[in-house]
PDB file of N, CA, C and O in Angstrom:
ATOM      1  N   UNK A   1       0.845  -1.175   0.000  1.00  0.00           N
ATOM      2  CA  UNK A   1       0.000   0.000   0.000  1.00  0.00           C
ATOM      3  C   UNK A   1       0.887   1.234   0.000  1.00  0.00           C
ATOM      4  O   UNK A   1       1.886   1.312   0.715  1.00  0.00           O
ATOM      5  N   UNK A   2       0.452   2.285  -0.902  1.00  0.00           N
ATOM      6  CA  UNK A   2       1.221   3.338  -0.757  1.00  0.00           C
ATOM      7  C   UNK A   2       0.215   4.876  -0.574  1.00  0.00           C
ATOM      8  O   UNK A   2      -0.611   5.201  -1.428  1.00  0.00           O
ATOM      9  N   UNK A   3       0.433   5.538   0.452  1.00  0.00           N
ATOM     10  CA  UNK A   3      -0.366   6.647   0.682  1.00  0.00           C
ATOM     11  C   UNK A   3      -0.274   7.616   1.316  1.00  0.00           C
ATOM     12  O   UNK A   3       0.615   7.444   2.149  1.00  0.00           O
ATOM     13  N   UNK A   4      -0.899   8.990   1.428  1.00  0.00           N
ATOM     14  CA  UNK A   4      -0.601   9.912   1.712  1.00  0.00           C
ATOM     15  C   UNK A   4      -0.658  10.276   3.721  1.00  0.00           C
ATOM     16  O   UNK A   4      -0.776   9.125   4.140  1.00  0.00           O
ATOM     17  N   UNK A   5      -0.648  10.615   4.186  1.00  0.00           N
ATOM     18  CA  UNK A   5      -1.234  10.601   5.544  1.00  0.00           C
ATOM     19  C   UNK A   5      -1.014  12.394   6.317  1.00  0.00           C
ATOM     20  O   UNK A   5      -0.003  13.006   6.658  1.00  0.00           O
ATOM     21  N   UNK A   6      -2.517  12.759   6.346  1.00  0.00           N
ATOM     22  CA  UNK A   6      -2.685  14.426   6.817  1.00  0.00           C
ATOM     23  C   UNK A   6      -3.378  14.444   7.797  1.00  0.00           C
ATOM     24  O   UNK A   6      -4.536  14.116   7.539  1.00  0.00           O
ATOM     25  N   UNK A   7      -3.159  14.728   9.024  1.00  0.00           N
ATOM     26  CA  UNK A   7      -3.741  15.411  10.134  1.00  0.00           C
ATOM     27  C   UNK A   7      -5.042  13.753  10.582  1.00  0.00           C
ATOM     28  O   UNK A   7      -6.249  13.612  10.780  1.00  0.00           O
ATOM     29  N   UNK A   8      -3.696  12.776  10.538  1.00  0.00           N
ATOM     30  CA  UNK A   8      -3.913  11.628  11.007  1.00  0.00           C
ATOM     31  C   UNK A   8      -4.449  10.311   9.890  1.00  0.00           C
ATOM     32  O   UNK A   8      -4.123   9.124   9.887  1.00  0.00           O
ATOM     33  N   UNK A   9      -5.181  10.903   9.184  1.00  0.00           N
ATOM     34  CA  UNK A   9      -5.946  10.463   8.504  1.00  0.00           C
ATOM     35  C   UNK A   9      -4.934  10.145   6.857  1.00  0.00           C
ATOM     36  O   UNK A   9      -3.969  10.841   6.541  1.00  0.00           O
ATOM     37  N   UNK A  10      -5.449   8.980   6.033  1.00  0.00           N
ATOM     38  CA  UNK A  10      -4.980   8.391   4.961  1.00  0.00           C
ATOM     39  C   UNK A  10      -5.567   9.106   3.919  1.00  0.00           C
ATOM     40  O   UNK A  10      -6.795   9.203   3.927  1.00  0.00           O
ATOM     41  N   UNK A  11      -4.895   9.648   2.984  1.00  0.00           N
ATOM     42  CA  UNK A  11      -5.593  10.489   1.923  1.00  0.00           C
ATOM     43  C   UNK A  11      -4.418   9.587   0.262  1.00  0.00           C
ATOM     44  O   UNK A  11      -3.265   9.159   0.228  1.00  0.00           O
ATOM     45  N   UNK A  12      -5.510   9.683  -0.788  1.00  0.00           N
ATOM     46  CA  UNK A  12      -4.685   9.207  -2.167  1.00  0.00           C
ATOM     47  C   UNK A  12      -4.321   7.748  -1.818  1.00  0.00           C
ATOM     48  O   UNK A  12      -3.201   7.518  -2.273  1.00  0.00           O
ATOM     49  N   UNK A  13      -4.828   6.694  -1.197  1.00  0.00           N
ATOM     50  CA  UNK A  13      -4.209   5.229  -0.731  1.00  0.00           C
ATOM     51  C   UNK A  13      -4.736   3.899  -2.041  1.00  0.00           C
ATOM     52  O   UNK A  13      -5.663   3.369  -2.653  1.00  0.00           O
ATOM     53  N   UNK A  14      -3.425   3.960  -1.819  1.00  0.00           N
ATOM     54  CA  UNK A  14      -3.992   2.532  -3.517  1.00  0.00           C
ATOM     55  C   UNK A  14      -3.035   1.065  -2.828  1.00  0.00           C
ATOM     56  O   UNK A  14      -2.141   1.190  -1.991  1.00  0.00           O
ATOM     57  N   UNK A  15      -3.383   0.058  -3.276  1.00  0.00           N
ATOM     58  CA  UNK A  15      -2.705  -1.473  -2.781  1.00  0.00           C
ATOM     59  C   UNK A  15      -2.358  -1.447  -4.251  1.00  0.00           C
ATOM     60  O   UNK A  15      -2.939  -0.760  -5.091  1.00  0.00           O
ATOM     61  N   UNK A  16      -1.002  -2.551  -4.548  1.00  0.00           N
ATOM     62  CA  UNK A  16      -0.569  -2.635  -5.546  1.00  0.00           C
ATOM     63  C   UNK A  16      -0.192  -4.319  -5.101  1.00  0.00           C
ATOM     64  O   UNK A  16      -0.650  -4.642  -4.005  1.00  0.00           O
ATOM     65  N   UNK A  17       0.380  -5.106  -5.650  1.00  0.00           N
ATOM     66  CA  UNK A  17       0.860  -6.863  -5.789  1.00  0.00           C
ATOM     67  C   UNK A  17       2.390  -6.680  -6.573  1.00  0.00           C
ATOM     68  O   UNK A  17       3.450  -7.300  -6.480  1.00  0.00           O
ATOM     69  N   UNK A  18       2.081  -5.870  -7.136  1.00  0.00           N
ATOM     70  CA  UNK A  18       3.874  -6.122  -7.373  1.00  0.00           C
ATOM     71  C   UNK A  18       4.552  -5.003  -6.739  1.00  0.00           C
ATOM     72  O   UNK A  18       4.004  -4.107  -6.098  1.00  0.00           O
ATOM     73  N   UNK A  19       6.133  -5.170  -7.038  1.00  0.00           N
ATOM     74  CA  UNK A  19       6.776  -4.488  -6.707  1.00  0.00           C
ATOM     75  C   UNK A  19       6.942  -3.095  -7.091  1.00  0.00           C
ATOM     76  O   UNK A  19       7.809  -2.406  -6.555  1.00  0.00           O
ATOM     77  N   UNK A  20       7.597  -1.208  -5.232  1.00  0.00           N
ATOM     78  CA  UNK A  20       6.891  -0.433  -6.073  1.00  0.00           C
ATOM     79  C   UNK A  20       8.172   0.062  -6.759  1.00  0.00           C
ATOM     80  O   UNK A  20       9.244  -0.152  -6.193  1.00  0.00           O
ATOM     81  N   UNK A  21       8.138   0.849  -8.192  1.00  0.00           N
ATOM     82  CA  UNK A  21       8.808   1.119  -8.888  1.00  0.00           C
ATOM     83  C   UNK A  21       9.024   2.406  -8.684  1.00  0.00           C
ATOM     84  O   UNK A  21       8.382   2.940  -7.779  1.00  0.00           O
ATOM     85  N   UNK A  22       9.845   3.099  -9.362  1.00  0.00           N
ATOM     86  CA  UNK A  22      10.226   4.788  -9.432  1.00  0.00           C
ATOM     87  C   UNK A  22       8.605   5.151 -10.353  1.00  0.00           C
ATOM     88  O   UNK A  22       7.789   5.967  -9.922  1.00  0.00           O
ATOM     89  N   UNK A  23       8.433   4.445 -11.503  1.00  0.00           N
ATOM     90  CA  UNK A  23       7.593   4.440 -12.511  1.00  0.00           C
ATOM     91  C   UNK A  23       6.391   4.590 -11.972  1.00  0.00           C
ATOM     92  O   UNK A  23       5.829   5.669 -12.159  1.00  0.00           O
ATOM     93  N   UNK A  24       5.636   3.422 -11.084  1.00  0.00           N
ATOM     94  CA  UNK A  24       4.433   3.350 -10.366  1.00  0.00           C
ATOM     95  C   UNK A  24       4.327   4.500  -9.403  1.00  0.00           C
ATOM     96  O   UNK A  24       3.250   5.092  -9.328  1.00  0.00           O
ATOM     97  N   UNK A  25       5.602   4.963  -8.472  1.00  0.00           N
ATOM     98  CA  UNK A  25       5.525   5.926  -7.802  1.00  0.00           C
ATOM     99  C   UNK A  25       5.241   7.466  -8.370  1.00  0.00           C
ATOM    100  O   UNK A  25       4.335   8.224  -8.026  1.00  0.00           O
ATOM    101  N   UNK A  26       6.101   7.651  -9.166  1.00  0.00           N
ATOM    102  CA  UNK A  26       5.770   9.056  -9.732  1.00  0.00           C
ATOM    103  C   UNK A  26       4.865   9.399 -10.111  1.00  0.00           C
ATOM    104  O   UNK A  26       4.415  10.516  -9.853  1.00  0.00           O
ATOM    105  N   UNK A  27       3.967   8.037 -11.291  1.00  0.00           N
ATOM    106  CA  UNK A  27       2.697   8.036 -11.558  1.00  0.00           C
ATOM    107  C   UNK A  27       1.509   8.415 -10.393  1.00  0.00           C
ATOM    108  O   UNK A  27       0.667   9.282 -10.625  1.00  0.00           O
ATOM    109  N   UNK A  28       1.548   7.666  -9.128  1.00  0.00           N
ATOM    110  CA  UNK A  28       0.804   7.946  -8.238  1.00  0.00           C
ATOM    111  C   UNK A  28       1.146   9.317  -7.456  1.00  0.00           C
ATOM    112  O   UNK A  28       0.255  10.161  -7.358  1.00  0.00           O
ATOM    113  N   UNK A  29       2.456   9.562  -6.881  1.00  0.00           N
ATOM    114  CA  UNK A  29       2.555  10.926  -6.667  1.00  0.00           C
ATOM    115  C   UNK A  29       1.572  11.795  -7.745  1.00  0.00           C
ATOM    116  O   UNK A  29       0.559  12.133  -7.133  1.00  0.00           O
ATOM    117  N   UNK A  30       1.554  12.106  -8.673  1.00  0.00           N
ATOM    118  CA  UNK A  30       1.159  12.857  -9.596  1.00  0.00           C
ATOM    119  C   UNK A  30      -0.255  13.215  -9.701  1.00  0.00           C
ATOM    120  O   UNK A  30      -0.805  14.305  -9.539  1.00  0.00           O
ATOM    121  N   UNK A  31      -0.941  11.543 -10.144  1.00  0.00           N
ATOM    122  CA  UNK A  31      -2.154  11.528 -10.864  1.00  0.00           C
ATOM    123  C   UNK A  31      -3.442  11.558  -9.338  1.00  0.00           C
ATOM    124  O   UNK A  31      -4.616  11.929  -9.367  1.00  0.00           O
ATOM    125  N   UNK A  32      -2.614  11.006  -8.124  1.00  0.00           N
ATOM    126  CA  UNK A  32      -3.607  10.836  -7.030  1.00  0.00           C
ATOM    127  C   UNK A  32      -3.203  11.495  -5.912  1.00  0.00           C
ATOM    128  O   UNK A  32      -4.008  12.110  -5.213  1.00  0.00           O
ATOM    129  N   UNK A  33      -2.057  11.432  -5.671  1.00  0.00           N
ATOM    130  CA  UNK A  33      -1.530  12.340  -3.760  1.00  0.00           C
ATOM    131  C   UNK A  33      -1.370  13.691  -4.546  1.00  0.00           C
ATOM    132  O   UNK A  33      -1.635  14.460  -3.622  1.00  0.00           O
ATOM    133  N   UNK A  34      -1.163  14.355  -5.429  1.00  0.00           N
ATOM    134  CA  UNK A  34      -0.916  15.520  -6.007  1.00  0.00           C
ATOM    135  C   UNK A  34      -2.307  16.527  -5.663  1.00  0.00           C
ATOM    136  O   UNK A  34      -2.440  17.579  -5.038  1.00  0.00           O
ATOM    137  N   UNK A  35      -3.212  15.662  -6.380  1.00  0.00           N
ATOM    138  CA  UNK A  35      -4.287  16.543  -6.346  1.00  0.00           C
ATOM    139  C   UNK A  35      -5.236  16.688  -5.620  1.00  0.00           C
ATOM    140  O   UNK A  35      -6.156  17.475  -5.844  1.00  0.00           O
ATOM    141  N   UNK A  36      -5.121  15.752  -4.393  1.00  0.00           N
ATOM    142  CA  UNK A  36      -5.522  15.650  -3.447  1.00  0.00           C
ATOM    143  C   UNK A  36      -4.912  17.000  -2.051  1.00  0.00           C
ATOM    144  O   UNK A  36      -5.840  17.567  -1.474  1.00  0.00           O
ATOM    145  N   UNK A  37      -4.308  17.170  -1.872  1.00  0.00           N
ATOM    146  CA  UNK A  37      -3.405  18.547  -1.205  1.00  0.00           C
ATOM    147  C   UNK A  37      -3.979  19.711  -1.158  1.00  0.00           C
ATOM    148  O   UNK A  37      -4.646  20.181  -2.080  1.00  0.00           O
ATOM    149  N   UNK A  38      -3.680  20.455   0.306  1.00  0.00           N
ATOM    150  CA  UNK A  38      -4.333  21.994  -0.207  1.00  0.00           C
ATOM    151  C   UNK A  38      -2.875  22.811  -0.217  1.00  0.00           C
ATOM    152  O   UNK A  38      -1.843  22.294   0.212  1.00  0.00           O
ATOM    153  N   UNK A  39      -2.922  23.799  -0.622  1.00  0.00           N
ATOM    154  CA  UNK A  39      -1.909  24.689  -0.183  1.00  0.00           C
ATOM    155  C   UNK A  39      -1.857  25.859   0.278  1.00  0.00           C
ATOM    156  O   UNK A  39      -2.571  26.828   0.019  1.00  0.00           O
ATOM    157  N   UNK A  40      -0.563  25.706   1.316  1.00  0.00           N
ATOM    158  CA  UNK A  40       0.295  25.249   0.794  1.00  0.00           C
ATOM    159  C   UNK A  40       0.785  23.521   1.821  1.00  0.00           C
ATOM    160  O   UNK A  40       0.361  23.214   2.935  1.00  0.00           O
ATOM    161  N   UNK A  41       1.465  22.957   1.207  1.00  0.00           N
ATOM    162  CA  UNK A  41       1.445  21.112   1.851  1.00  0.00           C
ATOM    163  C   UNK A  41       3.064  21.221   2.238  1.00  0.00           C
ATOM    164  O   UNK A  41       3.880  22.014   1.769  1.00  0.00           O
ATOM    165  N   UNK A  42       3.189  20.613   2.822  1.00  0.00           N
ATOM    166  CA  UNK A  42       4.882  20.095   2.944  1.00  0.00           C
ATOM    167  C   UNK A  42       4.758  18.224   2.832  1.00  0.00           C
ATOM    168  O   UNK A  42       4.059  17.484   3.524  1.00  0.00           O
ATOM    169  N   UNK A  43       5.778  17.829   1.622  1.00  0.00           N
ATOM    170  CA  UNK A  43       5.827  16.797   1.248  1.00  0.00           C
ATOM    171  C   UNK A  43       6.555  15.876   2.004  1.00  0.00           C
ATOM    172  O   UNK A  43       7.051  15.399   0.983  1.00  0.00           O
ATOM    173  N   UNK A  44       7.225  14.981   3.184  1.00  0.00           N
ATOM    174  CA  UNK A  44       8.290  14.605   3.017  1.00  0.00           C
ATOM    175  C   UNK A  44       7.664  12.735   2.824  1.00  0.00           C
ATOM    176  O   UNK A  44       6.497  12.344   2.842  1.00  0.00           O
ATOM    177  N   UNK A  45       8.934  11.919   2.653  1.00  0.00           N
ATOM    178  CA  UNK A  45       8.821  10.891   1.433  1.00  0.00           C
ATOM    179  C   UNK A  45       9.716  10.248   2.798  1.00  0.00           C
ATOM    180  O   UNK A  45      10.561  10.982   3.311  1.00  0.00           O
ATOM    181  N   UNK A  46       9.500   8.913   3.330  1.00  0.00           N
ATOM    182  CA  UNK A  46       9.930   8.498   3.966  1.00  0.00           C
ATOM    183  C   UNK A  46      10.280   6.733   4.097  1.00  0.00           C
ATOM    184  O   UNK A  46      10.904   6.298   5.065  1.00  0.00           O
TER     185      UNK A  46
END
């Protein structure tokens, strides 16, 4: 599972079966935790 997490709560959360890639990640950064955000957000990636 890969997902966002704001003021406790899971925001942009998807399950995947394979392994995650740079490819799958950026895609999801982008198309789902991106536009989900207000601003201004602080990102960090852990």
């Amino acid at each position: 599972m890969v997902a966002g997490l704001t003021n406790g709560e899971l925001i942009a959360p998807m399950t995947y079966e394979e392994t995650m890639t740079s490819d799958f990640f950026e895609a999801w950064f982008q198309k789902f935790l991106l536009p989900t955000l207000t601003t201004p957000s602080v990102i960090i990636v852990k």
